[in-house]
N, C-alpha and C positions, 0 to 999 in steps of 0.2 A: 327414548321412544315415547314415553308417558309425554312429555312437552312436545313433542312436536305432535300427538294425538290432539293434545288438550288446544295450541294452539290452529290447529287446524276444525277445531270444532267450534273455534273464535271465530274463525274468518269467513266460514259457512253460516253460523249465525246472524252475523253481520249481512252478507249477501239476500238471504232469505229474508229478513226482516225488510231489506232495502225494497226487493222486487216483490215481494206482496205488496208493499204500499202501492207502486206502480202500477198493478192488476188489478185492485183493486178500486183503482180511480180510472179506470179504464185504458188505460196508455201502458200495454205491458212491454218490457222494455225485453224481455226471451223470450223464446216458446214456453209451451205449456211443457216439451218434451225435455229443454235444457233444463227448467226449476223442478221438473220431476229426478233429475242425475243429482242436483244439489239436495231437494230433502232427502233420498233415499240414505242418501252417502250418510249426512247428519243421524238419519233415524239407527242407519249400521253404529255410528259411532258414539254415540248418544240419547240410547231411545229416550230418557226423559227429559231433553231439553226442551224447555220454555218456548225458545222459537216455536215446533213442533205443535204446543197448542193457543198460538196466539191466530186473534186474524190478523191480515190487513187494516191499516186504518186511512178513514178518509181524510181527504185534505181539507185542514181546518178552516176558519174563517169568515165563511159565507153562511154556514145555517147553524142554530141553535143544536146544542147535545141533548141527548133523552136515552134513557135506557130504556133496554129488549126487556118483556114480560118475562122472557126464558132465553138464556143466552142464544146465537145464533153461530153456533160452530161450523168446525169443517168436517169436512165427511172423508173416512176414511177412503182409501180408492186402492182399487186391483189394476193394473198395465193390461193383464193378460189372463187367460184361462187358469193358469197355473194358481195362481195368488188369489185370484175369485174362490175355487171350489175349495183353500185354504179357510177361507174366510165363512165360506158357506158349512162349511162342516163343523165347524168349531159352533158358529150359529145355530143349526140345528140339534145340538144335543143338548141344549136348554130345555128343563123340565118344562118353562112358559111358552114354549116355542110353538108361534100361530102360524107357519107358513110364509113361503115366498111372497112379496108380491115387487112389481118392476114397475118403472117409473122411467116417462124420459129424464134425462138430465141435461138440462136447460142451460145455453149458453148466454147466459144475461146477466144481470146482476141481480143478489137478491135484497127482497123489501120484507119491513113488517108491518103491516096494519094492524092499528089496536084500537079494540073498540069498549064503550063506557053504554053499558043501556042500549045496544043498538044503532049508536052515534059512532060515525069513524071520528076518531080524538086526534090521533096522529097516524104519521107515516114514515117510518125510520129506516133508514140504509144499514148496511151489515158494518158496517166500523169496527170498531176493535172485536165487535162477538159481546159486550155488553152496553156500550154505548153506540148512538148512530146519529148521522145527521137526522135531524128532523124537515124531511121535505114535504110536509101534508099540504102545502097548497098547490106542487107540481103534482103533487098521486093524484089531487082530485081530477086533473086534465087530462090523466090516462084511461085507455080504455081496460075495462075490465076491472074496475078501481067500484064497489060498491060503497058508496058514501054514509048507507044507511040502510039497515037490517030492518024485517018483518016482526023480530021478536026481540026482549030485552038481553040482549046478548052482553057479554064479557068477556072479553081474551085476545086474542093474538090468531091473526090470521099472514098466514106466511108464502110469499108468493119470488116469482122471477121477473124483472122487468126485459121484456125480451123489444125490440121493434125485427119485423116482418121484412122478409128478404123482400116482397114486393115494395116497401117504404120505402126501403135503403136501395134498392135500384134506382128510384124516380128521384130522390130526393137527397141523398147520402154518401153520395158514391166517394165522395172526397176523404171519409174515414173506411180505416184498414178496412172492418168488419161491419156486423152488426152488433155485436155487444160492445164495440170501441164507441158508436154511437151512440148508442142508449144512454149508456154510461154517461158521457158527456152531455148529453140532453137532459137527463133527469137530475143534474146538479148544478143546472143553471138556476141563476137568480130569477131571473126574471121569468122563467118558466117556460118560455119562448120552444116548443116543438114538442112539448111532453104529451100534446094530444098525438101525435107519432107514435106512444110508444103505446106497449099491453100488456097488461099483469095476468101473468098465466099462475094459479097456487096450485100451491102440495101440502101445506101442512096447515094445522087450527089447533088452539090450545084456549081450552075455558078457564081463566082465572080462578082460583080458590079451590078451584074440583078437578083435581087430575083425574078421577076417574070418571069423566064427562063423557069419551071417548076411547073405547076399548079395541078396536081395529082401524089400523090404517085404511082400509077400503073403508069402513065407515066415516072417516073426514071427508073423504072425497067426495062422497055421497051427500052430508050434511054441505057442504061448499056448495058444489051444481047448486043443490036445492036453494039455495039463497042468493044464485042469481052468477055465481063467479066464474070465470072463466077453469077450468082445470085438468092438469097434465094427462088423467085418467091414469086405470091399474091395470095390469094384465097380472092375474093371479099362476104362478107355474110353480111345478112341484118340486122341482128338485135342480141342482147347477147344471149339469147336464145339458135340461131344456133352458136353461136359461142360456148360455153359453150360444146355442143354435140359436136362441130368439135373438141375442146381440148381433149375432151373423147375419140375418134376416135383414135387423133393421137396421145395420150398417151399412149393406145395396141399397136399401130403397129409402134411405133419408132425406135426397136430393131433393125426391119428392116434397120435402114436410113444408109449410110456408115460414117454419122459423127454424134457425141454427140449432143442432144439436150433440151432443162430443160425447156422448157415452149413453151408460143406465144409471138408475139408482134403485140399486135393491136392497128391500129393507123388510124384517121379522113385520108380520102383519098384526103381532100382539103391540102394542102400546103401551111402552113404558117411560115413563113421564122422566123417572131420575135417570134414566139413560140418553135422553134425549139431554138434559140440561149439563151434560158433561161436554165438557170442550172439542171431542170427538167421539160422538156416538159411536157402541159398541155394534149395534143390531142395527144399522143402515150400512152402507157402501157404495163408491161411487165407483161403477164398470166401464172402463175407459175403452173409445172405439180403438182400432190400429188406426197407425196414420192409412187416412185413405190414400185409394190409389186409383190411376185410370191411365187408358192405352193413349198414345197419339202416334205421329212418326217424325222421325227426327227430319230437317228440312236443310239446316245448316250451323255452324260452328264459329262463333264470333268468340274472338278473345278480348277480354277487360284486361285494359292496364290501368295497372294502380303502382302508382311506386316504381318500385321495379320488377313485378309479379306479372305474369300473363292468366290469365284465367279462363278458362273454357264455359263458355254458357252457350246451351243449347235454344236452337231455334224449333218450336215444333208448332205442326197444327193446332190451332185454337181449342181446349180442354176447359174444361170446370171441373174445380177440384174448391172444395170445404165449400161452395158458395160464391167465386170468384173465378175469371176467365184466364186461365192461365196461356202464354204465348212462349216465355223464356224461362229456363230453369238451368239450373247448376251441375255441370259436369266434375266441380272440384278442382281435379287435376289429371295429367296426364295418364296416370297410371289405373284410371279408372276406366277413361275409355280405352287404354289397351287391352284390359282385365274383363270387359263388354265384349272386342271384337265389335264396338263399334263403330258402323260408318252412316254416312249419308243417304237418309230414306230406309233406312229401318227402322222400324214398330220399335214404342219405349214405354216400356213402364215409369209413370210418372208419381210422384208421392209428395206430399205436401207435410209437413215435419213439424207438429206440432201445431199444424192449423196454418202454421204459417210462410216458410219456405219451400217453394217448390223446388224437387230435385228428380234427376231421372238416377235411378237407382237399378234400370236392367232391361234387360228386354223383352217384349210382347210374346207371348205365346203365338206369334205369327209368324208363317214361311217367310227368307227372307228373296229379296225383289232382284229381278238383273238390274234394275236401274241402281242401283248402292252403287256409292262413290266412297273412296279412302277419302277420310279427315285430314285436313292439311294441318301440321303443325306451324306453327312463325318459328325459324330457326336463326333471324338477327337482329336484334335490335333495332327498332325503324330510330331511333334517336341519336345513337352513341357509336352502329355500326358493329358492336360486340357479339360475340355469337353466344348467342341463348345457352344457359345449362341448363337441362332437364335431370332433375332429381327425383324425378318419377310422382312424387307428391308435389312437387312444385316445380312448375317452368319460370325461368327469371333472367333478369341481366344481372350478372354477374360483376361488372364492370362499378367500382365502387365510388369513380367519379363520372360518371354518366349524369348526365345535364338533368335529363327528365328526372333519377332517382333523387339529384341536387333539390330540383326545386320543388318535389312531392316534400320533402322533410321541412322545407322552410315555409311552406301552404300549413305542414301540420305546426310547425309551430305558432306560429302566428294565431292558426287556429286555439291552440290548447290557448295561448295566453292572451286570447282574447285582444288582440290590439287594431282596434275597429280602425281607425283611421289609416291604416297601410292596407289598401286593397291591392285586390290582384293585376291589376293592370300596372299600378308603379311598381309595385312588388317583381311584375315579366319585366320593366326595363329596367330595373336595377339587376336583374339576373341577366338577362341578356348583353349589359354594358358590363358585365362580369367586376361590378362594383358588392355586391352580394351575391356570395356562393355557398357559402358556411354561416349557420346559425350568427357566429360571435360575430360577423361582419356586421351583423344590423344595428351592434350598440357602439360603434365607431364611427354611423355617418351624423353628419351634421345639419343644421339647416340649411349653413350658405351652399351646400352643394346640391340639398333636395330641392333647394328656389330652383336651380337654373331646369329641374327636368318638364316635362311638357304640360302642362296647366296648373302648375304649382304656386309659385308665387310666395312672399316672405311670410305670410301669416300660415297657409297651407302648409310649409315644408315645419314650420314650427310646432303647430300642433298634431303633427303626426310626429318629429322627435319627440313634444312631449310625452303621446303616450308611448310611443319605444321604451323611452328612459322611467317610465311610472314605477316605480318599484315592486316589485310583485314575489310571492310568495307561494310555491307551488307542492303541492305533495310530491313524496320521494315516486312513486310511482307514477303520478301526473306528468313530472320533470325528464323522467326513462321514455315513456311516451311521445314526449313530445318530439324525441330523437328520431322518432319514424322508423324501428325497427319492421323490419316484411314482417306483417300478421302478428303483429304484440305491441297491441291495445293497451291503455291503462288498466282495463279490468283483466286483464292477465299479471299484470304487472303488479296489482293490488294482491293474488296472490301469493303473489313469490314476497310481496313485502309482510305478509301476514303470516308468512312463515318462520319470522325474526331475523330475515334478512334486509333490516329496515334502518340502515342509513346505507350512503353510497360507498363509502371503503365495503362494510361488508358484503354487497353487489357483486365489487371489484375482485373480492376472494372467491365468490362463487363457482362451483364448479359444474360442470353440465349434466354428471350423470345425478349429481344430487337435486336437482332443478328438475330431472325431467320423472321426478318420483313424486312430487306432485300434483295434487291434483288439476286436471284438464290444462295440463302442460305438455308433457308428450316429448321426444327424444331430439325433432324437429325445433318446435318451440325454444327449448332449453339451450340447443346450441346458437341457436339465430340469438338471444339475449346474452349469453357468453361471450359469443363474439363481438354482436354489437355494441356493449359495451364495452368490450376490449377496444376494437376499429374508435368508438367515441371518445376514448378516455382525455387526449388532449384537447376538443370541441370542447369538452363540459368542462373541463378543467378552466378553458379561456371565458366560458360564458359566467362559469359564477364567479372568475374573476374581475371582472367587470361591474360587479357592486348591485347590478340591479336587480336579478334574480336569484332568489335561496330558495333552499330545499327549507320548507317548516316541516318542525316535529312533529308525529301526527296528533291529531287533533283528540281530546278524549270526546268521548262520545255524547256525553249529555249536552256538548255544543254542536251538536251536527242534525236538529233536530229537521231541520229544513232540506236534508237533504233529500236528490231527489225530484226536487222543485223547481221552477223557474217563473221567472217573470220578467216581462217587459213592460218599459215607463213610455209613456208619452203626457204631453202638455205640462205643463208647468204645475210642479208641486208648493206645497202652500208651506210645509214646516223646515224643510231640507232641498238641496239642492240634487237632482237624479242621482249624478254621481253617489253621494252621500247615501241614497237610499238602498245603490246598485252595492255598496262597499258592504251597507247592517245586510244584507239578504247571503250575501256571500260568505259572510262570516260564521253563518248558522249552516252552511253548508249547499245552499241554495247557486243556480247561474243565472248572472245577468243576459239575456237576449236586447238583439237591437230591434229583429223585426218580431213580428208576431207569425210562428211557425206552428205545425202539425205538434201535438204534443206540449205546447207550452199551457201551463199550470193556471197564468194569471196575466193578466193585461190591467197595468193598473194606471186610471184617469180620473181625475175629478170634471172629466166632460161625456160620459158614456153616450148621449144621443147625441156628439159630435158626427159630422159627416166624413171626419178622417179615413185616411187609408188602414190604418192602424184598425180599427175600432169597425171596420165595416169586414177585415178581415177575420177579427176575433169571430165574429159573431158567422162567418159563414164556417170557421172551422169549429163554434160550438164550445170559443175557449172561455173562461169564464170575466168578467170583465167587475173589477172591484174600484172603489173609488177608495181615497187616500186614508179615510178614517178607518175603511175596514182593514187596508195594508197594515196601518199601526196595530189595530187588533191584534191581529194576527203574532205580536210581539210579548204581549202579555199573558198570552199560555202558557 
């Protein structure tokens, strides 16, 4: 039991460390609701792990490091009322204890401004909590950014880069959010939109003199006066009213011109060694519920994937976090039987963590004679087989069905990246039932891809070449790419982290002990038992075939990169792309062909080229590096 604690408090470790990096460059890869399941879990199992008080760190390469005057930790946070007036109580039987006061808490990133004499000196992003980027030439472009004080000042002034739901309507709309925005603006090189953004502060600290400063409403106060934008206090006596003021101002947020996701409440006395702790004791962050809001359901389209049917809901146009919501997630079937829902009935809508919409119930509204029964698909539009509904899942059943064939060979190709076999020869090689099964793709040849339709000897060549390129896949990477229904590598990455981490021992696995795992589930577990039972002889034929192997896993001080991506264009000066695609991948990093939503780095030695490439970076905001700072980026 000790080992499988201990290794489960590995893999959690790993995960959290992984996705702060992600959140904290703006591109978060969960909800705020799923990494709140993974640290709670870690903090039951572990209160004093290291994860627990690290931050996020930026991604390096592009701006100079500088250390915080005073670390820049994380804030503890409450879910719910429960765990607030837990927190609140313990707070207030401090002998120093000055009183409630509330704070929005700002969906942006935060900055520090440090000032020498009344000069802003620098401008540092939150990075690890004592190192940060140094972006003092993009702060000075933002609004609300005081470049220089009325008095000979010293210290640390600590604010939110927030940009304004009006910006990001007219201008933005192309990233998730507003804080996905910001984020990515305010770590451009080139500076290019950082007069968009605006630094809203909450905190000031005068160097040398902690006791500069004896109330938090007094910073706020000393900030206005010197010109800065700031969150303001609402001073309340006790959890209670605080509790109702959250309620308050979680109706009428919609209102505010910028994104907001909770409170932050914090002892109104000022304590300096409390603040410099990696999670201050006397602050806390009060998290909103997910919000919610009425529409009515309009109609029932099913998503095929694979072999899964999926019900998503059509409803009347909503806004929900800041965004116009149209479609949202019924799950499965067993949810709308469990609703008694039909066609034009009022739904309660919920948005999960800010970011998936889902209907979770019904309106507190009469329902309508106009309601129609929900139609289920009960066959298969592909294969003719009749659907099985498992209550959590509708699917085809049918294990050589065409569609579910060539969803697995889409994913593989996908996972191993093999750019040259697109989906169009990819449908005639399936459709001339010359490829059906994974292993069939390392059996064909050139002289037979010459003859298919715009091929030719050099084209059929260098697509078997990259088929046959040799590659090397994590055990979980390698299980993924099998295309089991709803098990993902990063499910897969659990169950390897559990010390089920080569493929015989996979093989031994049993379902009810797979599904005692974390965010596995009884479902899950059997779909991977089986699935690899049904694969056993596919993978068996594939790594017989010499070109692809499971690698060991990797020790972790080589995976520094993960996480990352980048894409090449023009011509590099030291190495050939290839070559530079193979060093990035090896630190844990993926090579991209085009330049997509979320990609890390575009790397040229022609940046005010008019390419497609380079014209796309720059509208999705991705950061664009020339080949000296790529190398950089190696000697960290």
């Amino acid at each position: 039991m000790k080992q499988n604690t201990a290794e489960r408090v590995n893999a959690l470790e790993r995960l959290i460390v992984s996705y702060q990096k992600s959140y904290y460059n703006g591109e978060a890869e969960i909800s705020d609701a799923e990494f709140d399941l993974l640290w709670d879990e870690l903090k039951s199992l572990d209160p004093k792990n290291p994860a627990l008080a690290r931050i996020g760190t930026d991604s390096g390469g592009l701006f100079p490091k500088a250390r915080h005057l005073i670390p820049m930790g994380s804030q503890e946070k409450a879910a719910n009322p429960q765990e607030f007036r837990q927190w609140a109580e313990k707070t207030a039987k401090r002998d120093d204890f000055g009183g409630f006061v509330v704070q929005y808490k700002l969906d942006g990133a935060s900055l520090e401004l440090q000032y020498d004499n009344g000069v802003l000196v620098k401008a540092l992003t939150r990075g690890d909590g004592l190192t940060g980027d140094d972006i003092t030439a993009n702060a000075r472009r933002m609004k609300g950014v005081v470049t220089e004080l009325k008095e000979a000042f010293s210290g640390g002034v600590r604010g939110e880069v927030i940009m304004t739901r009006e910006v990001w309507e007219k201008k933005y709309r192309n990233k998730a959010n507003c804080r996905n925005a910001a984020n990515g603006l305010m770590r451009r090189k080139d500076g290019e939109g950082c007069e968009d953004l605006s630094l809203i502060t909450y905190d000031v600290s005068a160097s040398g003199n902690d006791g500069f400063f004896a109330r938090e409403t007094g910073k706020i106060a000393w900030l206005a006066g010197r010109g800065f934008s700031v969150t303001g206090v609402t001073e309340l006596s006790g959890p209670e009213e605080i509790i109702a003021y959250r309620e308050e101002v979680a109706a009428h947020r919609d209102a505010l011109p910028f994104d907001i996701d909770g409170l932050v409440v914090k002892d109104d006395a000022v304590d300096m060694a409390d603040l410099r702790r990696a999670r201050p004791e006397r602050q806390i962050a009060f998290k909103f519920e997910p919000e919610t809001a009425f529409s009515v359901l309009r109609a029932v389209q099913w998503s095929e994937s694979g072999a899964t049917y999926t019900p998503i809901g059509v409803i009347d146009p909503v806004r929900l976090a800041g965004t116009t919501v149209q479609r949202a997630n019924l799950n499965n079937p067993d949810m709308i039987r469990a609703m008694d829902l039909k066609i034009g009935r009022a739904v309660s809508v919920v948005k999960r963590g800010e970011i998936i919409p889902k209907i979770e119930g019904l309106a507190p509204i009469p329902a309508r004679e106009t309601e129609t029964e929900i139609e289920f698909p009960k066959i298969c539009g592909t294969c003719g087989a009749e659907l099985r509904d498992e209550g959590t899942r509708l699917f085809c059943p049918n294990p050589e069905c065409p569609k579910r064939l060539h969803h697995r060979l889409e994913k593989w190709v996908k996972v191993l990246d093999i750019r040259e076999l697109g989906d169009k020869l990819l449908r005639q090689l399936f459709d001339r039932e010359r490829v059906r099964n994974i292993s069939d793709l390392y059996s064909l040849t050139a002289e037979e891809l010459a003859e298919y339709e715009r091929m030719g000897k050099q084209s059929a060549e260098k697509v078997i070449r990259h088929i046959r390129t040799p590659r090397e896949l994590s055990l979980a990477g390698f299980v993924a790419g099998f295309d089991f229904e709803g098990v993902g590598e990063l499910i897969m990455e659990r169950v390897v982290s559990s010390g089920r981490d080569t493929l015989e021992k996979l093989r031994a696995a049993q379902a009810p002990d797979l599904a005692l795992l974390w965010g596995i589930g009884d479902i899950s577990a059997e779909t991977i038992v089986q699935g690899i039972k049904d694969a056993k002889e596919e993978m068996d034929k594939v790594l017989a075939a010499g070109i692809v192997a499971i690698a060991p896993p990797p020790p972790e001080e080589t995976q520094r990169f993960r996480g990352l991506s980048f894409c090449f264009t023009g011509e590099l000066k030291t190495m050939k792309r290839s070559a530079a695609e193979e060093k990035i991948k090896a630190l844990g990093a993926s090579a991209k062909s085009s330049v997509v939503k979320g990609l890390s780095y575009l790397v040229t030695n022609d940046a005010e080229s008019g390419s497609a490439k380079n014209k796309k970076a720059k509208e999705l905001g991705v950061p664009i590096i020339n080949e000296e700072q790529f190398l950089s980026m190696f000697e960290r």
